[in-house]
DOLO-738522 format. One record per atom (N, C-alpha, C, O): residue number from 0; residue in one letter; atom name; x, y, z. Coordinates in nm, 3 decimals, decimal comma. Example, Ala and Ser with C-alpha at 12.3 -4.5 7.8 and 13.67 -1.06 7.14 Angstrom:
% DOLO-738522
  fimar  kefi  drenba        x        y        z
      0     A       N    1,319   -0,569    0,780
      0     A      CA    1,230   -0,450    0,780
      0     A       C    1,320   -0,330    0,780
      0     A       O    1,424   -0,332    0,846
      1     S       N    1,285   -0,225    0,708
      1     S      CA    1,367   -0,106    0,714
      1     S       C    1,290    0,003    0,787
      1     S       O    1,341    0,114    0,804
% end
This chain:
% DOLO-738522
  fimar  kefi  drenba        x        y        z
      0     X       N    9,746    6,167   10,105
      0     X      CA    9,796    6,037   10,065
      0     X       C    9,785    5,942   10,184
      0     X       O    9,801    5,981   10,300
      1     X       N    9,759    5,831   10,156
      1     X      CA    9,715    5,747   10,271
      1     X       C    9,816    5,674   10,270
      1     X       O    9,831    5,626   10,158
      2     X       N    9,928    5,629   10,377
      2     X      CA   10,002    5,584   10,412
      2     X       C   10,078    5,436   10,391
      2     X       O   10,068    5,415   10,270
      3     X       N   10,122    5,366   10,429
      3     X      CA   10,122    5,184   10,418
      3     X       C   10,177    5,210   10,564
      3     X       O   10,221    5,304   10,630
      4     X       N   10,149    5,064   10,579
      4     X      CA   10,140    5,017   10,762
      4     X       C   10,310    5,027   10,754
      4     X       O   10,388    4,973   10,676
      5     X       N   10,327    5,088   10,829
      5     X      CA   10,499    5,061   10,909
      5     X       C   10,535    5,019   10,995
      5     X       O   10,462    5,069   11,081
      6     X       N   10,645    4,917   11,072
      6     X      CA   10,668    4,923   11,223
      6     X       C   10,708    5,023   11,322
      6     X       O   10,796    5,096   11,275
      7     X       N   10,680    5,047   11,421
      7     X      CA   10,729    5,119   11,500
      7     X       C   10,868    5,176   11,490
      7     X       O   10,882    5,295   11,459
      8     X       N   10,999    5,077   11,520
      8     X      CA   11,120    5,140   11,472
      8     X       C   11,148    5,170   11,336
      8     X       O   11,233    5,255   11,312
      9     X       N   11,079    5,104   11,229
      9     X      CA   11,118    5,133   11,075
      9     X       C   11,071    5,230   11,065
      9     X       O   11,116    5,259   10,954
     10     X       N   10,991    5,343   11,103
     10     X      CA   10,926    5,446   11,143
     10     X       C   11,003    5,573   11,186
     10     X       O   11,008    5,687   11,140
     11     X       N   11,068    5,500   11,304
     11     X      CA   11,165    5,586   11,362
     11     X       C   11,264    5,598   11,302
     11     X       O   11,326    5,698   11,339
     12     X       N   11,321    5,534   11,211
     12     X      CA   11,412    5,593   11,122
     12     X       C   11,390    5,634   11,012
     12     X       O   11,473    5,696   10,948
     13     X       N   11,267    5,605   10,969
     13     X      CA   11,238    5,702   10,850
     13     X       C   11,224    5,847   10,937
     13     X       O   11,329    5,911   10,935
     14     X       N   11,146    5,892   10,992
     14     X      CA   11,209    6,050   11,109
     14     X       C   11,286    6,087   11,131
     14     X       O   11,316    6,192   11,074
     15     X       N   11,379    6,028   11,234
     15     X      CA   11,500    6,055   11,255
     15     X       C   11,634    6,095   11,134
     15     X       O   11,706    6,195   11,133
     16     X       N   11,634    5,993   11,052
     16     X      CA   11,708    5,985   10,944
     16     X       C   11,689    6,029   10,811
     16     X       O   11,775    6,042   10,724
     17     X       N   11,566    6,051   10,803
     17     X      CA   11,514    6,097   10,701
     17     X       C   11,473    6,262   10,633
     17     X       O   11,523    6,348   10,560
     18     X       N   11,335    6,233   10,722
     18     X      CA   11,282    6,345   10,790
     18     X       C   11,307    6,469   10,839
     18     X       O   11,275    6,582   10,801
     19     X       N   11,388    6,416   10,954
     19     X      CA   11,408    6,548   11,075
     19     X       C   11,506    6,570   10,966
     19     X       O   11,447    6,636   10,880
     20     X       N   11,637    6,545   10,927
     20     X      CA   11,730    6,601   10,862
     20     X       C   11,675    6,702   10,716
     20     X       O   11,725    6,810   10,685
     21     X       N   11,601    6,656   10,667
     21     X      CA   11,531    6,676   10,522
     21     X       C   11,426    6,821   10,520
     21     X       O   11,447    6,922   10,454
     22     X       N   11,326    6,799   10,600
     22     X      CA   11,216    6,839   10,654
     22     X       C   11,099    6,741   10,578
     22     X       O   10,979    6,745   10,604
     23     X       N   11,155    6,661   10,490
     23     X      CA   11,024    6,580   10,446
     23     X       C   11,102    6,465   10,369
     23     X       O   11,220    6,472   10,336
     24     X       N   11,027    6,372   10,350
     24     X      CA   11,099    6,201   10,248
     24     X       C   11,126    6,299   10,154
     24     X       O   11,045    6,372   10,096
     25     X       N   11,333    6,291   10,140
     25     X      CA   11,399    6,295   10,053
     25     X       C   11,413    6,201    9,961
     25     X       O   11,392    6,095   10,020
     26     X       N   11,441    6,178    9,834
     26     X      CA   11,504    6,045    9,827
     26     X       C   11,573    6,071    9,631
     26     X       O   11,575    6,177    9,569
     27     X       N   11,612    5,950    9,587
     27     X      CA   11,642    5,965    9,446
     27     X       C   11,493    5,957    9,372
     27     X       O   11,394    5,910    9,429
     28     X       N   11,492    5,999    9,264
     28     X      CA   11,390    5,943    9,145
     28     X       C   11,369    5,884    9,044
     28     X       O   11,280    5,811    8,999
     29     X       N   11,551    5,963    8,986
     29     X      CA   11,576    5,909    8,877
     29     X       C   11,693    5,824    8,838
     29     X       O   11,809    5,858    8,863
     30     X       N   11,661    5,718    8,779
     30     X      CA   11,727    5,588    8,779
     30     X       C   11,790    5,553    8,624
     30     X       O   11,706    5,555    8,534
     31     X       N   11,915    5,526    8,590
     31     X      CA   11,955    5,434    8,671
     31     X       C   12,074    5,574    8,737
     31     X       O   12,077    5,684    8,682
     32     X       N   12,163    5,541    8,863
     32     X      CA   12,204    5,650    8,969
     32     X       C   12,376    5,613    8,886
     32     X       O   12,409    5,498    8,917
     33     X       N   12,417    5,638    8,851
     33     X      CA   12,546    5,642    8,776
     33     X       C   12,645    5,691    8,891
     33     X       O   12,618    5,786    8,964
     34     X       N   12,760    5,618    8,902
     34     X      CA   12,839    5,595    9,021
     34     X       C   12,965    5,592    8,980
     34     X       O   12,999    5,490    8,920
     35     X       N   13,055    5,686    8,998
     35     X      CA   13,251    5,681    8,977
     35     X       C   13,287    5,634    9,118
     35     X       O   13,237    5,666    9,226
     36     X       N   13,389    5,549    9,088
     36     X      CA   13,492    5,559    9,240
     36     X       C   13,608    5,569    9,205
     36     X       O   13,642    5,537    9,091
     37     X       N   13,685    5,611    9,286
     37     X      CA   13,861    5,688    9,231
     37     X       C   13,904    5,549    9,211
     37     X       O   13,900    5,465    9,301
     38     X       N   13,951    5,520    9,077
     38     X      CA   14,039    5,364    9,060
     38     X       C   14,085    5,344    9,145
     38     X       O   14,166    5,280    9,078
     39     X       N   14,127    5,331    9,259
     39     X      CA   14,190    5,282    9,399
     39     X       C   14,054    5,206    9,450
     39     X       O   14,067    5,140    9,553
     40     X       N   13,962    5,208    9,406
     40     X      CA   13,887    5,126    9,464
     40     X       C   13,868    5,039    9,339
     40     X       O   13,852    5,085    9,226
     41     X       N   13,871    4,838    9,390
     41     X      CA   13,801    4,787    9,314
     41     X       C   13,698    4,798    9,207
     41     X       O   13,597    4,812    9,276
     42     X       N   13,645    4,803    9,043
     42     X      CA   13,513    4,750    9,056
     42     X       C   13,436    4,630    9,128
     42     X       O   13,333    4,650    9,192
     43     X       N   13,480    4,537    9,116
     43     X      CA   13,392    4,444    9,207
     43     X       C   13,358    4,480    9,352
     43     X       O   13,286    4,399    9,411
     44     X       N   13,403    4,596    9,424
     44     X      CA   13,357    4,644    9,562
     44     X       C   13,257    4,711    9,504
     44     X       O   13,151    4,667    9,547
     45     X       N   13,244    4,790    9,432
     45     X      CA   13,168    4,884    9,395
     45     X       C   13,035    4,821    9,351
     45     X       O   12,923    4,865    9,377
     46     X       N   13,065    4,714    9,281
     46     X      CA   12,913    4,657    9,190
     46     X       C   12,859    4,567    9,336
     46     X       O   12,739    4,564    9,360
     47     X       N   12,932    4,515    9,403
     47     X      CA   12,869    4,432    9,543
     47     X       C   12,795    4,571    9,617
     47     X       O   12,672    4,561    9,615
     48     X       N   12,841    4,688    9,675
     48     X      CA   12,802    4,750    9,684
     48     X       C   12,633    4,834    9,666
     48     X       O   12,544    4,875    9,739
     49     X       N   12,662    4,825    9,535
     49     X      CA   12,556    4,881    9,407
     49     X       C   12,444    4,733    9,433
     49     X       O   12,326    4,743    9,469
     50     X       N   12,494    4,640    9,412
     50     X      CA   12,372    4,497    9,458
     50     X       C   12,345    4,521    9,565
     50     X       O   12,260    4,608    9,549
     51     X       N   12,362    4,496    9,746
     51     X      CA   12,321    4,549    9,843
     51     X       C   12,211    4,611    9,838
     51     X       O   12,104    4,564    9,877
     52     X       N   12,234    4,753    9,777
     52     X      CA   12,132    4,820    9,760
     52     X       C   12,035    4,777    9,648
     52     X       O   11,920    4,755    9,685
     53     X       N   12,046    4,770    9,596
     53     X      CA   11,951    4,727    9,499
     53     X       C   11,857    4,581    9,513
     53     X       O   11,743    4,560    9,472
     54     X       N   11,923    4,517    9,567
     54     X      CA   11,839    4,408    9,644
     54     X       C   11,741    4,460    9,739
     54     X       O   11,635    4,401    9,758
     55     X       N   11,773    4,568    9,801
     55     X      CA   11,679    4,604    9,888
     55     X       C   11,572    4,679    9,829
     55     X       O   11,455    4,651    9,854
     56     X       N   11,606    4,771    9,753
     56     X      CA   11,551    4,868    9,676
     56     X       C   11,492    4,876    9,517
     56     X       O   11,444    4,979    9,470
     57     X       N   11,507    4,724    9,428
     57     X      CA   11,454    4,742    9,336
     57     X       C   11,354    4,711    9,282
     57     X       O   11,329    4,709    9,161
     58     X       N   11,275    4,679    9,388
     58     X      CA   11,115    4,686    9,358
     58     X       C   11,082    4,835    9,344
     58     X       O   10,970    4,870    9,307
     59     X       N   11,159    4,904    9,366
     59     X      CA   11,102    5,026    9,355
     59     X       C   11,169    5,139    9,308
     59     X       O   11,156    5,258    9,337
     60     X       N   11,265    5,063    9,206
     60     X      CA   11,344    5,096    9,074
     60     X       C   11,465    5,167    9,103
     60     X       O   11,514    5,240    9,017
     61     X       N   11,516    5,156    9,210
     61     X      CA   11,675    5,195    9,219
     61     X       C   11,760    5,107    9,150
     61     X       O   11,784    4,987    9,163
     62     X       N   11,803    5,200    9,068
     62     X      CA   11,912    5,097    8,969
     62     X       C   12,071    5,180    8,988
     62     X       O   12,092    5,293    9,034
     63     X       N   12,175    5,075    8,931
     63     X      CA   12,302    5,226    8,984
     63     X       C   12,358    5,136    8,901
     63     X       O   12,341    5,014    8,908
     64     X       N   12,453    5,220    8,787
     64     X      CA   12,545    5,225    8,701
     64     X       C   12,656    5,263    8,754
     64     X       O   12,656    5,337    8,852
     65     X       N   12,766    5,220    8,698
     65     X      CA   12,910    5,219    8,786
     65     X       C   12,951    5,274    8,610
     65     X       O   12,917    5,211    8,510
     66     X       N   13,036    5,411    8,609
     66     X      CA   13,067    5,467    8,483
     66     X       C   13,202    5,535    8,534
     66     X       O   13,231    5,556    8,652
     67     X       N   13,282    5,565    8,418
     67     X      CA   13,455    5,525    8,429
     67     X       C   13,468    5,696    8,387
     67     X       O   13,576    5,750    8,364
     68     X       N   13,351    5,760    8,383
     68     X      CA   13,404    5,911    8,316
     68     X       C   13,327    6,041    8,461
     68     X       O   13,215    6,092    8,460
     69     X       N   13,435    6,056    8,561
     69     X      CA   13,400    6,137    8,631
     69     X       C   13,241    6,223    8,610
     69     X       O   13,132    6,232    8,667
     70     X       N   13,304    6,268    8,502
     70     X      CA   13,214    6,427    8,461
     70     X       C   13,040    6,405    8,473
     70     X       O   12,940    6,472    8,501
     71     X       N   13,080    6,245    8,426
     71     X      CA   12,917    6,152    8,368
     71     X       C   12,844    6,146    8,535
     71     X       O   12,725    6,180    8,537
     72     X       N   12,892    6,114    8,643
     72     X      CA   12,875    6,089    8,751
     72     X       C   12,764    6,136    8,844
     72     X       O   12,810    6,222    8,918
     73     X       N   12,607    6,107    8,874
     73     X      CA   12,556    6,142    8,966
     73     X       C   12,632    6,122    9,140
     73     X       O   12,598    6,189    9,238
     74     X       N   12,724    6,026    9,138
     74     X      CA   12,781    6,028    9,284
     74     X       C   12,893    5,955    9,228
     74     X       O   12,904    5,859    9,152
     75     X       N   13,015    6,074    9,323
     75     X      CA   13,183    6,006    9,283
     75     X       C   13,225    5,982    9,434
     75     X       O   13,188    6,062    9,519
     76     X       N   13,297    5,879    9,465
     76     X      CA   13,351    5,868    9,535
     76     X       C   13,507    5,835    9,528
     76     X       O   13,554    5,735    9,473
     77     X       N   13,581    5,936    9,592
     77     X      CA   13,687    5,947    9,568
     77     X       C   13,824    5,937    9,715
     77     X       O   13,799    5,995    9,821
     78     X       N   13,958    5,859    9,696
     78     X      CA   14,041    5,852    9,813
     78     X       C   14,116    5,964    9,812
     78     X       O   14,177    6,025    9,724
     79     X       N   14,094    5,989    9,985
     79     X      CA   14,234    6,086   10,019
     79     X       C   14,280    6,062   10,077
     79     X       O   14,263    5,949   10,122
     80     X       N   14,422    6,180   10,149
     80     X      CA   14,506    6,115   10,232
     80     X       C   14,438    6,099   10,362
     80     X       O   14,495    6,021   10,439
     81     X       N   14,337    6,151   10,400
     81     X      CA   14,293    6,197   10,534
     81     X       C   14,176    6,243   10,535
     81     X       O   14,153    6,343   10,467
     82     X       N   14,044    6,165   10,633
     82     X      CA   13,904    6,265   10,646
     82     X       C   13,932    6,273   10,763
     82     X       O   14,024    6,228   10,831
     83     X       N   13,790    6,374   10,798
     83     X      CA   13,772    6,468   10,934
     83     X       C   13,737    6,316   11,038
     83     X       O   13,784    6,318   11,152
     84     X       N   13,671    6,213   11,001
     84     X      CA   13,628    6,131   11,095
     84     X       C   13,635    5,992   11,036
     84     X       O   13,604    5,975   10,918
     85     X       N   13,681    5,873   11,127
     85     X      CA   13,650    5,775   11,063
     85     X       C   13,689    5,759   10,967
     85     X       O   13,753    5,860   10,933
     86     X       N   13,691    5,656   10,864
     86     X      CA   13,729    5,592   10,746
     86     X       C   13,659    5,689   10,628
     86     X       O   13,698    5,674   10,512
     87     X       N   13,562    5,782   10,658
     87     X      CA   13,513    5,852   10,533
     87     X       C   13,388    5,954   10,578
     87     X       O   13,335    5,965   10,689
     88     X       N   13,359    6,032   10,444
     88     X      CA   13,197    6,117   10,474
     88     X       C   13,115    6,076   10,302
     88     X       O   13,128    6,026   10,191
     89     X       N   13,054    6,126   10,370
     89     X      CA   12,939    6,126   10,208
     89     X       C   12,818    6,140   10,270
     89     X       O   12,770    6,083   10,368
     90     X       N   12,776    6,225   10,199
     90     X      CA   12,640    6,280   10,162
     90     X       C   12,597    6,363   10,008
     90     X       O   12,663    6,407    9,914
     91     X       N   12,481    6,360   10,033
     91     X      CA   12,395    6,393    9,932
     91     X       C   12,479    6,561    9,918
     91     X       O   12,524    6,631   10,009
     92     X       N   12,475    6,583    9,791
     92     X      CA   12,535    6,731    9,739
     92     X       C   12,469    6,841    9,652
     92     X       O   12,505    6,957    9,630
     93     X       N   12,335    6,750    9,599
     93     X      CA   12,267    6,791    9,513
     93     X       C   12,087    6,761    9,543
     93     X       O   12,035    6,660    9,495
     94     X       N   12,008    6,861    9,628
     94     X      CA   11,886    6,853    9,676
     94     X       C   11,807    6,936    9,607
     94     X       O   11,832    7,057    9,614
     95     X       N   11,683    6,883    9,518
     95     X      CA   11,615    6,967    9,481
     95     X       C   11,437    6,956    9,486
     95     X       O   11,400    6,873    9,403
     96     X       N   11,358    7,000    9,538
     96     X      CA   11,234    6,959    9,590
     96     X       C   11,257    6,851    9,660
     96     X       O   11,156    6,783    9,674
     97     X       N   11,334    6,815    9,700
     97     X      CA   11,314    6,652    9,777
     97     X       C   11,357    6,539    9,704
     97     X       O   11,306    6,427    9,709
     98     X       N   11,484    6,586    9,614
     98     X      CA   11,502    6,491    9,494
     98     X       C   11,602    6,461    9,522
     98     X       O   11,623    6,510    9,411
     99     X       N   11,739    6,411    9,576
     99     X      CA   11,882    6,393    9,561
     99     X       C   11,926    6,371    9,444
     99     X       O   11,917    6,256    9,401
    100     X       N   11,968    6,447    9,383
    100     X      CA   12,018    6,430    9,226
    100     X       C   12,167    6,419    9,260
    100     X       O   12,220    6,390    9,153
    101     X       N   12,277    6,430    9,367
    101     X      CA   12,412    6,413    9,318
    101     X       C   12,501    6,368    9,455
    101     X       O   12,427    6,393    9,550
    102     X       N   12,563    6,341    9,480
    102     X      CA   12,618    6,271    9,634
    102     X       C   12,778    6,270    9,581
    102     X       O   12,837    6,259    9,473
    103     X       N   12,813    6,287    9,722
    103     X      CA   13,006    6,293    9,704
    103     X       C   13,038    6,189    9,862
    103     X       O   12,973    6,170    9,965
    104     X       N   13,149    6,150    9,819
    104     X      CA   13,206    6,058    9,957
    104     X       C   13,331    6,051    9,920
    104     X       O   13,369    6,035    9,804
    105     X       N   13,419    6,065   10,042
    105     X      CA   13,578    6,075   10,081
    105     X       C   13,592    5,977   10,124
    105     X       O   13,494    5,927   10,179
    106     X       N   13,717    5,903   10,122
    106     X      CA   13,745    5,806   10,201
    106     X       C   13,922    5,789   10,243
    106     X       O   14,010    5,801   10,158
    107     X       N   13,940    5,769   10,337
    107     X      CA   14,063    5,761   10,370
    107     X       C   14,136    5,631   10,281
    107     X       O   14,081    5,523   10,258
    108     X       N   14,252    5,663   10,244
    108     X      CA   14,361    5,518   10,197
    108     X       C   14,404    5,446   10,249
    108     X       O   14,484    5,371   10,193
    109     X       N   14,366    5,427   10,410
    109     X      CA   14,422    5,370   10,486
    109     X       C   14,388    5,243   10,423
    109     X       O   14,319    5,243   10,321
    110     X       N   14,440    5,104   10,488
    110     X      CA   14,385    4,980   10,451
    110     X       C   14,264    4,942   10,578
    110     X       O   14,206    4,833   10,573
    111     X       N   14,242    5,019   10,664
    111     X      CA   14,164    4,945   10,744
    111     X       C   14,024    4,997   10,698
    111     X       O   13,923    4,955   10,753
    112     X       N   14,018    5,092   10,593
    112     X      CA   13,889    5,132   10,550
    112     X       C   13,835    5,077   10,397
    112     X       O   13,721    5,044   10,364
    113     X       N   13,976    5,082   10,309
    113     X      CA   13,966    5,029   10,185
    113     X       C   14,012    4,926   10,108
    113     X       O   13,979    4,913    9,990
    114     X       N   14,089    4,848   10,171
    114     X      CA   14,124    4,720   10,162
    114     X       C   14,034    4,642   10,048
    114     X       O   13,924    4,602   10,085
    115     X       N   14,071    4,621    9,923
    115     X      CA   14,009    4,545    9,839
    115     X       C   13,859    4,418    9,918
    115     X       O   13,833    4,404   10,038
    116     X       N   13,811    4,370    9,835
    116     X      CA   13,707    4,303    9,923
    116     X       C   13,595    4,297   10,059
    116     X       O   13,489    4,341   10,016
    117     X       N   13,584    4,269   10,164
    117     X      CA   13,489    4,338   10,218
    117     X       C   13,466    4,440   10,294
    117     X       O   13,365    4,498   10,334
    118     X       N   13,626    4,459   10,313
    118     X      CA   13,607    4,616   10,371
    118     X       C   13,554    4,688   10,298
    118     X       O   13,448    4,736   10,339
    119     X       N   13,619    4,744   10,100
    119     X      CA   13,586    4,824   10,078
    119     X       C   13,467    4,838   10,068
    119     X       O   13,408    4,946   10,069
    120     X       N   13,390    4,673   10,052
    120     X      CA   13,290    4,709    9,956
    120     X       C   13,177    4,722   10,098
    120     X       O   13,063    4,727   10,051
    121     X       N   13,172    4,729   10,256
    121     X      CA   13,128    4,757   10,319
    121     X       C   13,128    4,917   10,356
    121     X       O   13,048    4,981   10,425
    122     X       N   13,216    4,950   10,304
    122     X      CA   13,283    5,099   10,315
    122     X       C   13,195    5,182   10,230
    122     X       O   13,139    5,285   10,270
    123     X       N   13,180    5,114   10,064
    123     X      CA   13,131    5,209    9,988
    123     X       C   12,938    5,172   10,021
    123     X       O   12,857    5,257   10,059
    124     X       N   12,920    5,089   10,006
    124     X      CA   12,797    5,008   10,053
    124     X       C   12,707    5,141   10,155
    124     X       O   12,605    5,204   10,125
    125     X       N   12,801    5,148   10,294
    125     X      CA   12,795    5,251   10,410
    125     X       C   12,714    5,383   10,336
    125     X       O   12,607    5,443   10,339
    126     X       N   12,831    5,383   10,273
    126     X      CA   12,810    5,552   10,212
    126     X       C   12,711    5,566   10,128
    126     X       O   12,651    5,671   10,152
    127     X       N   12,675    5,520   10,058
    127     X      CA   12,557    5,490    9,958
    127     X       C   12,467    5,507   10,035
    127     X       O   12,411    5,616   10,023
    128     X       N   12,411    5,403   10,156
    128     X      CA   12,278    5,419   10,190
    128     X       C   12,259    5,526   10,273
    128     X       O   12,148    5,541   10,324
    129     X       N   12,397    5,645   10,307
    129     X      CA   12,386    5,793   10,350
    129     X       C   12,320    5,882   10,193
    129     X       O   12,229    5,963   10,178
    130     X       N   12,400    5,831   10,113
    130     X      CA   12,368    5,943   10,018
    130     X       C   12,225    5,867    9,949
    130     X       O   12,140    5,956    9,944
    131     X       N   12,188    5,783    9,914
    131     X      CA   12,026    5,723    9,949
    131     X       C   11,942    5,798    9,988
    131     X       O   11,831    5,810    9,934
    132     X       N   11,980    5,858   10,084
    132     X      CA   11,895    5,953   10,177
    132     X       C   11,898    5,903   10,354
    132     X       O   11,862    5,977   10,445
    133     X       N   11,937    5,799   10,366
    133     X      CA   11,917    5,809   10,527
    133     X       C   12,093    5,844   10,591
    133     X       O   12,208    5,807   10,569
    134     X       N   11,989    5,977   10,713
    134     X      CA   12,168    6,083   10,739
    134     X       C   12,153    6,014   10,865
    134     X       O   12,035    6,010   10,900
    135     X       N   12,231    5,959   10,942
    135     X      CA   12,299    5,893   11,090
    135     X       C   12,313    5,728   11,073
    135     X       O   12,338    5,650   10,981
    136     X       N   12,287    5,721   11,193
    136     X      CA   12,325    5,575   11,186
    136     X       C   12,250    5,488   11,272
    136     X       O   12,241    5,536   11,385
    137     X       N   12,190    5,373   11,258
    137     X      CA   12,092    5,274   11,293
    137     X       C   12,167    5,244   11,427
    137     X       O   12,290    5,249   11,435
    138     X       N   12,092    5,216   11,521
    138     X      CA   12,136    5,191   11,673
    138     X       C   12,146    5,035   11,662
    138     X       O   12,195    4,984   11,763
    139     X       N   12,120    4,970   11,587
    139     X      CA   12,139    4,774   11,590
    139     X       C   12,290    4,757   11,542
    139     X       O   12,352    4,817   11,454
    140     X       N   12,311    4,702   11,587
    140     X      CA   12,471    4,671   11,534
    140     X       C   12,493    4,552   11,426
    140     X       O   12,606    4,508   11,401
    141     X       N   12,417    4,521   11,386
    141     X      CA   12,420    4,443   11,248
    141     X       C   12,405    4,514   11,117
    141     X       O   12,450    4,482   11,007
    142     X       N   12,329    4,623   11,151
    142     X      CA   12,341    4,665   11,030
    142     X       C   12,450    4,762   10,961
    142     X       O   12,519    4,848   11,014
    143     X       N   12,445    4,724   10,839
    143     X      CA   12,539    4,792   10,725
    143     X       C   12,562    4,962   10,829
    143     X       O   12,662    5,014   10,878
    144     X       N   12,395    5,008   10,825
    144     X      CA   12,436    5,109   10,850
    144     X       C   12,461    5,149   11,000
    144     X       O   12,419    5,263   11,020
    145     X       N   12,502    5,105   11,083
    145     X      CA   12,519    5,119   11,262
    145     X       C   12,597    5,225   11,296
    145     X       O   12,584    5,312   11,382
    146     X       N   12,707    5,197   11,186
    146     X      CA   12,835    5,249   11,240
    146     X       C   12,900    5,260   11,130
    146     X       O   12,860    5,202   11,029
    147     X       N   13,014    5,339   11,130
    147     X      CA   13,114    5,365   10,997
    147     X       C   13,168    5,197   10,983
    147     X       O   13,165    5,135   10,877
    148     X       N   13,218    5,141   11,112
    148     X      CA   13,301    4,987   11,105
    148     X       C   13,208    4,882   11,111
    148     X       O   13,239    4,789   11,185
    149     X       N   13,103    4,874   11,052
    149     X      CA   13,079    4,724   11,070
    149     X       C   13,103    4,637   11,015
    149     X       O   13,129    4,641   10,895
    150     X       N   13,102    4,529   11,085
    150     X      CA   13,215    4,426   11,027
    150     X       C   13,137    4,344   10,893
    150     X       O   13,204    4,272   10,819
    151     X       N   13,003    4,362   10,873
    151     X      CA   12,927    4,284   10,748
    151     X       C   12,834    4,364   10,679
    151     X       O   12,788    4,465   10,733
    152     X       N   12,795    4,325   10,542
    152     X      CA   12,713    4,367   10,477
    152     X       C   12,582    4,312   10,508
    152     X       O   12,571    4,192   10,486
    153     X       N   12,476    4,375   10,557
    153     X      CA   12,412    4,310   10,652
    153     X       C   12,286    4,408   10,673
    153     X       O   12,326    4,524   10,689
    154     X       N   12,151    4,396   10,678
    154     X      CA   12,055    4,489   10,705
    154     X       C   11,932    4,406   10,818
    154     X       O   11,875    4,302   10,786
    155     X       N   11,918    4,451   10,900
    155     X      CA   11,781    4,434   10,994
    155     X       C   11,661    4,467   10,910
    155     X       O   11,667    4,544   10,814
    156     X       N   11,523    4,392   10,960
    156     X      CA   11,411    4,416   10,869
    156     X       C   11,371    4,572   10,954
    156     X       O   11,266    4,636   10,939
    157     X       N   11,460    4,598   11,023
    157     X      CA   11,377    4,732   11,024
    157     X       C   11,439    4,883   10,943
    157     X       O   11,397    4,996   10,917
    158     X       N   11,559    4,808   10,923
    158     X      CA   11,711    4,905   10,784
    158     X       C   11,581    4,888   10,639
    158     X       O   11,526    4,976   10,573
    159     X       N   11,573    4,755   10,634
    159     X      CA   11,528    4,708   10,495
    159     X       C   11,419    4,804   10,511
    159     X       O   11,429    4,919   10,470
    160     X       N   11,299    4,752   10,577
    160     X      CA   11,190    4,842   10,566
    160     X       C   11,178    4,979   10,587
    160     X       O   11,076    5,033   10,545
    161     X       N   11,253    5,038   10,637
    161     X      CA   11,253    5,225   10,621
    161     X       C   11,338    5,262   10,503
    161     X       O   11,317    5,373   10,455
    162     X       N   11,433    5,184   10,446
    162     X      CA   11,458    5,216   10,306
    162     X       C   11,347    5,192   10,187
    162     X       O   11,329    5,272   10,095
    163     X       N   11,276    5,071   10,204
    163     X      CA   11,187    5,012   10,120
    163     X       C   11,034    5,159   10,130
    163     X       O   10,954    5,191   10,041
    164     X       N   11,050    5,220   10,284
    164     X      CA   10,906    5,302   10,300
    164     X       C   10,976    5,449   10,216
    164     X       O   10,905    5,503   10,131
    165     X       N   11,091    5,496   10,240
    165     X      CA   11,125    5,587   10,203
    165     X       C   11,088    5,611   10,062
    165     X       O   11,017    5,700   10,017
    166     X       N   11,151    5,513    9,999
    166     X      CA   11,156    5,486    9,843
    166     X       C   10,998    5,449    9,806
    166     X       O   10,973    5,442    9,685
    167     X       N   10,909    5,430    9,881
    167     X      CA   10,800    5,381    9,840
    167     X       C   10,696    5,537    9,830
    167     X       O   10,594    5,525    9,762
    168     X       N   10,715    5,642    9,879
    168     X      CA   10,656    5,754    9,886
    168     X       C   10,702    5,816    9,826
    168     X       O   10,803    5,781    9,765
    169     X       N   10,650    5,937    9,815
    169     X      CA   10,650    6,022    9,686
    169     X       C   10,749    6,138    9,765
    169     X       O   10,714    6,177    9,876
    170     X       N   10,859    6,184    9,710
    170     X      CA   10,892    6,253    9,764
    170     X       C   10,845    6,397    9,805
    170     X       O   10,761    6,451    9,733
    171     X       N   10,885    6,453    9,895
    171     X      CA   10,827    6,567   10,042
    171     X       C   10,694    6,553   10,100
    171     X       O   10,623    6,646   10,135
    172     X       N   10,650    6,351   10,112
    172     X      CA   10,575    6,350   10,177
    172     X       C   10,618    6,342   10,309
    172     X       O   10,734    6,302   10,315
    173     X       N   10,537    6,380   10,486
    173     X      CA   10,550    6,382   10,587
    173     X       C   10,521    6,266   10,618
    173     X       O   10,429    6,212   10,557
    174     X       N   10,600    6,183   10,735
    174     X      CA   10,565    6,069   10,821
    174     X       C   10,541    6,159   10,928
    174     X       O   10,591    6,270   10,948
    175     X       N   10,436    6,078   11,012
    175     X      CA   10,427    6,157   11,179
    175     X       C   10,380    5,994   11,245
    175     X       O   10,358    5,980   11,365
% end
């Protein structure tokens, strides 16, 4: 398969984040990605959220449904009293050939993580583009994904474009 031109760092995080964790472009396939969050979270965090991504990603058919019946759920995200780190975890739960079919995320109740409006919806936003497929975190500090706290919903063209390359290949193809 012959490639499309990438930049240098949009590159490096498709590897790093992608890749090295995976052994090859993980990613979703099948659309639309149906999404619970424990009623303690807004819908309107959730659907801002769900746009984010999809602005970035729906040229190339990531779609995400927000559905009210657990069971129905390719990815639930749900509050507890307490995670191991930070305001939350999530990752992908369900890997098959290189497919992410199912994702889970915790999140603490504190208010400094879930606070109606842009915390949460930076919070759930976060977690999404882990369970997406990219595992760490972007070294620019603007972006969504930098850090568990950043303060905006927000992507660098080099976030945009290694999500846009990820999603653009077929999954368990190799970048080198």
């Amino acid at each position: 398969i012959r490639l499309p031109a990438i930049s240098e760092q949009a590159k490096r995080y498709v590897i790093d984040f992608n890749q090295r964790p995976y052994g090859s472009n993980t990613r979703w396939a099948n659309f639309p990605i149906r999404i619970y969050a424990d009623p303690g979270f807004a819908r309107a965090d959730l659907e801002r959220a769900n746009a984010f991504w999809e602005n970035i990603l729906g040229q190339h058919g990531v779609r995400f449904q927000v559905v009210t019946d657990k069971a129905s759920a390719n990815i639930v995200f749900e509050l507890a009293n307490s995670v191991p780190v930070g305001c939350g975890e999530e990752n992908p739960t369900q890997i098959e050939n290189n497919i992410i079919k199912a994702g889970y995320g915790k999140y603490s109740r504190e208010p400094r993580c879930t606070t109606p409006g842009d915390v949460a919806t930076i919070a759930l936003a976060h977690g999404i583009g882990h369970i997406l497929g990219l595992r760490g975190h972007t070294p620019d500090n603007i972006d969504l994904m930098s850090t568990p706290n950043v303060p905006s919903l927000s992507a660098s063209s080099a976030l945009r474009e290694s999500m846009q390359y990820i999603y653009r290949l077929p999954p368990g193809t190799k970048v080198t």
